[in-house]
C-alpha positions in Angstrom: -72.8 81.1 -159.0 -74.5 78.9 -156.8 -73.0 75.5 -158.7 -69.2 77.7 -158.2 -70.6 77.9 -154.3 -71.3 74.5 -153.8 -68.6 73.4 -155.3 -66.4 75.2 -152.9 -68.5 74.6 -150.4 -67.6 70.2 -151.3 -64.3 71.0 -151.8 -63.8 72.9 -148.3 -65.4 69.8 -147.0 -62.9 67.7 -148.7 -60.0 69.5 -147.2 -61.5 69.3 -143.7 -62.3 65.5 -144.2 -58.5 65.3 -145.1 -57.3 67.5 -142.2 -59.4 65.4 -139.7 -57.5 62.1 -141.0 -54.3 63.8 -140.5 -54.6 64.7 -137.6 -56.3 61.4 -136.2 -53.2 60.0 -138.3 -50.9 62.1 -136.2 -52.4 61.1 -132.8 -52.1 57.8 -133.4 -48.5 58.0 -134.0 -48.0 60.3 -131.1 -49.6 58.0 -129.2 -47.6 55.0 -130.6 -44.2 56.5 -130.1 -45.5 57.9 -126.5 -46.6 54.2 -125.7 -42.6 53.0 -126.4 -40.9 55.7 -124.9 -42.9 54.8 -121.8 -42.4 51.1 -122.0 -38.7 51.9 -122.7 -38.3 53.8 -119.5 -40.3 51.7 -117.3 -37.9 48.6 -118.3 -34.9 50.5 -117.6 -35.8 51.7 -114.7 -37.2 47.7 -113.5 -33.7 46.1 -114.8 -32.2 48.9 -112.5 -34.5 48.5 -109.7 -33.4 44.2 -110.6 -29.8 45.2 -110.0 -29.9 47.3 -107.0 -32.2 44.2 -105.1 -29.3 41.8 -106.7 -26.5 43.9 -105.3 -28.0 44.6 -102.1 -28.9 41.0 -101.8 -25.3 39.9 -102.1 -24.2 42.8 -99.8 -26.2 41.5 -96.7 -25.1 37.6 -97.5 -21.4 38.8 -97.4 -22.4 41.2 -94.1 -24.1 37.9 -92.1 -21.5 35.4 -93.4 -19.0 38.0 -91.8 -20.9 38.3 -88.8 -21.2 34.6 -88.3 -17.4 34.1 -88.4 -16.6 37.1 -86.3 -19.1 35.2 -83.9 -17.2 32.3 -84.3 -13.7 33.6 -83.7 -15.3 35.3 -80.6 -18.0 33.3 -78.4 -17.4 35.1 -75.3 -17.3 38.6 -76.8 -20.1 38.1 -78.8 -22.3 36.6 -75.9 -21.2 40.1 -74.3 -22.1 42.4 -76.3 -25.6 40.7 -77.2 -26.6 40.8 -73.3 -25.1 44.1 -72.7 -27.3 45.2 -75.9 -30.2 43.4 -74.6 -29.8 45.0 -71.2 -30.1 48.2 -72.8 -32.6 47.5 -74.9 -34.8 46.2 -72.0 -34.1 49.7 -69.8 -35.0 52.0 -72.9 -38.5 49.9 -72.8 -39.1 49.5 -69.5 -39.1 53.7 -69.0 
């Protein structure tokens, strides 16, 4: 009886032994595939964040290289309106 228990007993141990591999096994994939999915997303969301800066970036060249020519078809206008603005400007300040 006491061989049958101990050999239960090794055998119980065994199985746990096994049980604790699988599951460190199963962490490490987890973790593996968790790791990926992570460094998936954070690329995706850079390359995104890449074209956005990209886009805006030719947005505010096209906006300036408009301004400039509206400035240029319009000296007087434009002189105008920047010391009418600055006039402005320099009474919202001055309160």
């Amino acid at each position: 009886m006491t061989r049958n228990l101990e050999g239960e007993f090794d055998t119980l141990k065994d199985d746990f032994t096994k049980v604790r591999s699988d599951i460190t096994a199963l962490k490490d994939s987890v973790q593996g595939y968790a790791t990926e999915t992570v460094r998936a997303k954070f690329n995706d969301g850079k390359q995104r964040f890449d074209q956005l800066t990209e886009s805006a970036r030719y947005k505010s060249r096209a906006q300036l290289e408009d301004l400039a020519a509206e400035i240029e078809d319009r000296p007087l206008t434009s002189i105008l309106v920047a010391f009418g603005a600055g006039v402005i400007l320099g009474r919202l300040f001055y309160r």
